[in-house]
NULUMSE-77104 format. One record per atom (N, C-alpha, C): residue in one letter; x, y, z. Coordinates in steps of 0.02 Angstrom, whole numbers, plus 50000, padded with zeros to 5 digits. Layout:
// residues N
AXYZ ...
//
This chain:
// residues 166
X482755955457307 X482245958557347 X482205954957414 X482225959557459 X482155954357542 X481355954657552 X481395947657577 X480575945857582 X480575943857639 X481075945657694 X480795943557747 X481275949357818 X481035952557855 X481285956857897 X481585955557964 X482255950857923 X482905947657982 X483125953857999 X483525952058070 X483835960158095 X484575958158029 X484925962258014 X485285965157967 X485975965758002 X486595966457989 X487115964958000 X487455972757979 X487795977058032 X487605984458007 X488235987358041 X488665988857987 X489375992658013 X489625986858048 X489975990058111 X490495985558131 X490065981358194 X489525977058181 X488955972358236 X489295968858267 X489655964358210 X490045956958203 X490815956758207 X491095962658222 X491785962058234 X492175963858300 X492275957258312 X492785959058375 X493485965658369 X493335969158419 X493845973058462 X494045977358398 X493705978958354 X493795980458295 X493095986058303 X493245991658318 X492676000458304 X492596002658238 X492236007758261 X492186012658173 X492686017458175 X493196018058235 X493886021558247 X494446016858198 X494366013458197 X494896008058196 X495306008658141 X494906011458091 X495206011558018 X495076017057968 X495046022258011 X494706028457985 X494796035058033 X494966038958003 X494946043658102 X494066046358095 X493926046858157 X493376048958163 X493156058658143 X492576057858115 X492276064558113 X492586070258162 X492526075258117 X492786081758148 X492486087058143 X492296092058180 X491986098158170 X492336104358198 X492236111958157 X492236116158179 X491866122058157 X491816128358202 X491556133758167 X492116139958134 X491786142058106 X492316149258082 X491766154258108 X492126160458129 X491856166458112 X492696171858124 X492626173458058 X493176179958029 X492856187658042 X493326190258059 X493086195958083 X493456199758043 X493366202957986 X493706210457950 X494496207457952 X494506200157909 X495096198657879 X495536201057809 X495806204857807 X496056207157742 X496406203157698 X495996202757643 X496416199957589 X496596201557530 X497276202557510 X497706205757474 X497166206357397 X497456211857379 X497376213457301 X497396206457269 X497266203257199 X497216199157191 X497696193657194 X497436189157257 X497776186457279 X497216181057331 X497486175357358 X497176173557379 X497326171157471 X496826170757525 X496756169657600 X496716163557609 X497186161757636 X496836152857660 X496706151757741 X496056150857753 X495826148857815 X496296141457819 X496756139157876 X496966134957884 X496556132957955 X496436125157949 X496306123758016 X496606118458047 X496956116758094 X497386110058109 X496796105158136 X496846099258092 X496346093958121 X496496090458197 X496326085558227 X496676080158275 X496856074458247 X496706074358170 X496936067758144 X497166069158079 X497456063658064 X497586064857966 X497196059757947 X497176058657886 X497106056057840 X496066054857842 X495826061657846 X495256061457802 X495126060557739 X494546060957704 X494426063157630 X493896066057602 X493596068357677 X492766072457619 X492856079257677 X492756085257664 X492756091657712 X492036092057672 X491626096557727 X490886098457694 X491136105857733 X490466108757718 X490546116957748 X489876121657727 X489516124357797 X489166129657758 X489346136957804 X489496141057748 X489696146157774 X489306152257742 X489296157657786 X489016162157771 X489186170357775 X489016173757728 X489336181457733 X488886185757756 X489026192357728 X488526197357793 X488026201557749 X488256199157676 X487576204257643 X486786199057649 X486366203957659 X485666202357666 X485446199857593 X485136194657593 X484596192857545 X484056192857526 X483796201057536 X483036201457546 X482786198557604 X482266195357622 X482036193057676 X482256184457702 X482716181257651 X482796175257687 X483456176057736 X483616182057733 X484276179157781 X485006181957743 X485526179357753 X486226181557706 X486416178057656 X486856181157628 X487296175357560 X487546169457588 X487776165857574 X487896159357598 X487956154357531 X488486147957561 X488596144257523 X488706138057569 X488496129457515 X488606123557559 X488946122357493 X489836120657522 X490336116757481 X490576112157503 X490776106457476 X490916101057479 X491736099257440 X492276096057474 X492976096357448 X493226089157445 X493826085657441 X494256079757460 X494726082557491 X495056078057485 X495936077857510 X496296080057466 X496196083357410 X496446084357356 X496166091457333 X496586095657288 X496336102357275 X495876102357210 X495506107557210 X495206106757148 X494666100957119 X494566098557165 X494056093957189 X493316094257230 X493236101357231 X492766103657257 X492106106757195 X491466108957249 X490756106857212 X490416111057290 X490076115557246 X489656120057305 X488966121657252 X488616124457301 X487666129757272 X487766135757315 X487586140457318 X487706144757358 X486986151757345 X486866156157363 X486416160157347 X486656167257362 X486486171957352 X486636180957344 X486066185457309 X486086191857352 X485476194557318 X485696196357227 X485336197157186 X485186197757132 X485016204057119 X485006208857049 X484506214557012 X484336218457054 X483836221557061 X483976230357091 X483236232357075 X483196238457063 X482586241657062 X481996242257094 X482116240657159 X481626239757192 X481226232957194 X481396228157157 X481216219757155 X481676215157165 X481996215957243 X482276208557265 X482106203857261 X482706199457224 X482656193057213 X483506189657237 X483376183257224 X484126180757233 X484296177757183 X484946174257177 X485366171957134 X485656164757156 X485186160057132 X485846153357174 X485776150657109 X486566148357142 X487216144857063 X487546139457113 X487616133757059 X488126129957084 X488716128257044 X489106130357079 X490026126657055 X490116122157073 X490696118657024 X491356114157005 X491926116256997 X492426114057032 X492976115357031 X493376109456980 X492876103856977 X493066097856938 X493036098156853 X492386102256885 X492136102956805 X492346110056772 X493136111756801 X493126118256762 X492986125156785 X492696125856836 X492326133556844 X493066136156907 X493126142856905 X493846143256930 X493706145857012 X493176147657017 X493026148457081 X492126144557106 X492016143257185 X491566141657207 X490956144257214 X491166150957207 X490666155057223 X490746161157166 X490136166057149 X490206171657145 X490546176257180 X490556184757194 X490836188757225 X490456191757294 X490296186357333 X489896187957384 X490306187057463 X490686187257489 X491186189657566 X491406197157553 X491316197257591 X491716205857619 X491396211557640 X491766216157679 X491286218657730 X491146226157665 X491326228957591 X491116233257566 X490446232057515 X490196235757504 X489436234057456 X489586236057381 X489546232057335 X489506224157345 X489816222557373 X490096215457403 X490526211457422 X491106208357354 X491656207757382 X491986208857322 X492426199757324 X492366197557372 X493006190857378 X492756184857384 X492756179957348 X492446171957341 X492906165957357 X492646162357385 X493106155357382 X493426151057325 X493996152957314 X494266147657263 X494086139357281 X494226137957350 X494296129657349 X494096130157409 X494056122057456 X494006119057505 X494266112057505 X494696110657535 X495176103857535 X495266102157595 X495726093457618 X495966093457679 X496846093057640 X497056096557688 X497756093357670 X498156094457719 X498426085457719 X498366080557784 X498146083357837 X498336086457907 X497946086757960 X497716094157959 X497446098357894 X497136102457900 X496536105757862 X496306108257875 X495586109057819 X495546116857806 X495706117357725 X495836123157701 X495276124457641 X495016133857667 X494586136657630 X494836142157609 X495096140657546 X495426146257493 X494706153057475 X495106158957511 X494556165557492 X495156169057449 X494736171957389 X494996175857328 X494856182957315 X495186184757309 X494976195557288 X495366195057216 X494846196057164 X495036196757101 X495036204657102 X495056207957142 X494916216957144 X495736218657161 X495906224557115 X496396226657135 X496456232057202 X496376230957253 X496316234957319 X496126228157366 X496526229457421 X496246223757469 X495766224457501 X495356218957506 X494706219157522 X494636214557607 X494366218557651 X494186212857723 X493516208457717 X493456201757734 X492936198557758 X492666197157802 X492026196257839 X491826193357882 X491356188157849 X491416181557875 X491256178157860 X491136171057935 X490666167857959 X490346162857983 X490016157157948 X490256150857996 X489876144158000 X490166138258019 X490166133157994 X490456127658009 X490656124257966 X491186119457982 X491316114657935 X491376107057972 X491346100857930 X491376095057960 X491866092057911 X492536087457921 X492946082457902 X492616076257899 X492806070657866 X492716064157884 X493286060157848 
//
């Protein structure tokens, strides 16, 4: 337990000529927005993006589709990946049931733990929405978000947001 409130020694304070560049590439960001991308009968789309650096290991991402959710807004999902496939972990939300009593639906996936996609069937520009993200990875200088159409007919997406590397 600290019992007394010395200033603290924090990241790189104490090291000469030595940054938080130095041994790591620095943070990266970008946005997506897809406009009525078609993706094959079942089969899967990979958003590729070329980084400025290699060798990250965490991609985050929240992205979002175009069906409405009752009054909060659209479907959407925040996933989280490595450097490695199948290593990914999202929550995401979509409207739910019918009858005149909107509600929503939020679920969270594992890709670690087994579940074969990230999301439910919520991208694409037909009602329902028919195409979900299998994965989100870096691999090496690029950051890839696997979209899936388990429907036999190809289906387009539009889809927005951002993602960040580290």
């Amino acid at each position: 337990m600290r019992l007394s409130y010395e200033p603290t020694v924090e990241d790189h304070d104490l090291l000469l000529d030595i940054n938080a560049d130095s041994h790591h590439p620095p943070g990266e960001h970008f946005r997506i927005l897809i406009n009525s991308q078609s993706v094959p009968a079942l089969s899967a789309w990979e958003l590729r993006q070329t980084l400025t650096y290699d060798g990250h290991k965490t991609i985050r991402a929240i992205i979002r589709g175009s069906e409405q959710t009752d009054i909060q807004g659209h479907t959407g999902v925040f996933c989280m990946g490595t450097d490695n496939t199948q290593e990914s972990t999202s929550v995401g939300i979509k409207p739910y049931g019918g009858g005149g009593y909107p509600t929503s639906y939020m679920g969270g996936y594992s890709r670690i733990h087994g579940d074969a996609y990230l999301t439910p069937p919520m991208f694409g520009t037909t009602s329902p929405p028919q195409v979900r993200i299998r994965d989100i990875y870096i691999d090496g200088d690029e950051a890839v978000i696997e979209f899936y159409n388990a429907t036999v007919i190809a289906r387009s997406i539009n889809v927005y947001g951002a993602v960040h590397v580290k």
